[in-house]
C-alpha angles and dihedrals in degrees: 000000000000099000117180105227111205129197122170099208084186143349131176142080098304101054137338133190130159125221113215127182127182112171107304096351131089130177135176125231101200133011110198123143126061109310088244090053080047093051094040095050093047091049084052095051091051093261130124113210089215082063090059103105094183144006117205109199124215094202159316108293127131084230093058102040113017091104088058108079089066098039082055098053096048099034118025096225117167121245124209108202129159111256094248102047079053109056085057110040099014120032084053086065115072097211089046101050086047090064098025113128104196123212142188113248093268110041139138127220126185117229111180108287094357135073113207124207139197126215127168127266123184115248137134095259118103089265126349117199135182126210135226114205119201132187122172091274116016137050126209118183125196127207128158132135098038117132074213154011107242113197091241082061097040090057097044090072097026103128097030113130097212126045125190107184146157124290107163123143137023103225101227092034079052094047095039100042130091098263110117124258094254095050088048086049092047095051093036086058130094087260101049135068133324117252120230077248110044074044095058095043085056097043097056093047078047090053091036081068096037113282103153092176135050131194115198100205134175097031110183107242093203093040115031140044126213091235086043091058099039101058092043082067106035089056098045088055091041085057088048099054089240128117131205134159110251129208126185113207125234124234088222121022132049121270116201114202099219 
């Protein structure tokens, strides 16, 4: 069987990156924090950077890349971006760009056993994209750092049996929290982060077409809690007559979806 093994080595506001295994391949989506807290991570999750035969970038971000210049310059990966994410975060650094593969906004890229797909999110970045990850015989979506869940971008991961998707911010901890108007206005839009509750209304249409686990990435620090986020989605399924096993990631530490 060509199971899809997931481990989230870190997720939050201050660096994400997604370990992903199929058979013999392994590949990386993200790449924020400092190269050494990447390789470190990895080793602690029982990887070896030097194994990681890809990273597919969602997008520009200092939080999702910042840890690539250097793993481009010691180890030569190559590194799948969309054209326009990279004109502004890649093509700037001179290792990156050395190892850079550019893309238009929708394309598909084997990896070993996987095939891994683009489709479109909505963020304030130059372009934002998710990612479905196929095997024969299992199916893995990202999506993480969307103000919202079109239904292009719902259906592009319908199906899939692991979801790892945005839960950032708890809307009253957000309102009522010390971040400026402007930065509240900017999360709360359409480009900006997914709510626990936007999160839970697109996690029971995701189990509703077969989703069985579900990541809860890119959880606000300042403005969530893990509890918080969890129970947004587990009620929403338990409403909804549907069941999953729901897992909240960790800023710090690996989470392994089992």
């Amino acid at each position: 069987m060509s199971k899809i093994r997931v481990t989230a080595l870190y997720s939050g506001s201050k660096g994400n990156s997604i370990y992903i295994r199929c058979g013999g391949t392994s590949i990386l989506i993200d790449g924020g924090k400092a190269a050494r807290t990447l390789e470190c991570a990895l080793s602690s999750a029982g990887g070896n950077i030097r194994d990681i035969s890809a990273i597919f970038v969602t997008h520009e971000h200092s939080d999702h890349i910042s840890a690539l210049e250097i793993i481009s310059k010691k180890y030569h990966i190559p590194v799948h971006i969309t054209e326009a994410s990279a004109v502004k975060g890649v093509l700037p650094m001179s290792h990156l760009s050395s190892v850079a593969r550019l893309h238009t906004p929708i394309y598909s890229e084997r990896a070993g056993e996987m095939t891994v797909t683009s489709f479109l999110l909505s963020h304030d970045s130059n372009m934002c994209v998710g990612y479905r990850i196929d095997s024969d015989d299992d199916s893995v979506g990202i999506l993480t750092d969307t103000g919202y869940i079109s239904d292009t971008a719902l259906a592009a991961v319908s199906g899939c049996k692991t979801v790892v998707i945005e839960a950032n911010h708890d809307v009253k901890m957000l309102r009522e929290g010390r971040y400026t108007y402007t930065l509240k206005e900017r999360v709360l839009s359409r480009a900006g982060h997914l709510s626990n509750d936007a999160c839970a209304a697109a996690a029971v249409e995701l189990c509703r077409c077969g989703a069985e686990r579900v990541l809860l990435a890119h959880l606000s620090e300042e403005n969530n809690l893990p509890e918080l986020a969890r129970a947004a989605v587990e009620g929403a399924l338990c409403a909804a007559g549907l069941s999953a096993t729901v897992l909240t990631a960790s800023p710090d530490t690996a989470t392994e979806v089992q």
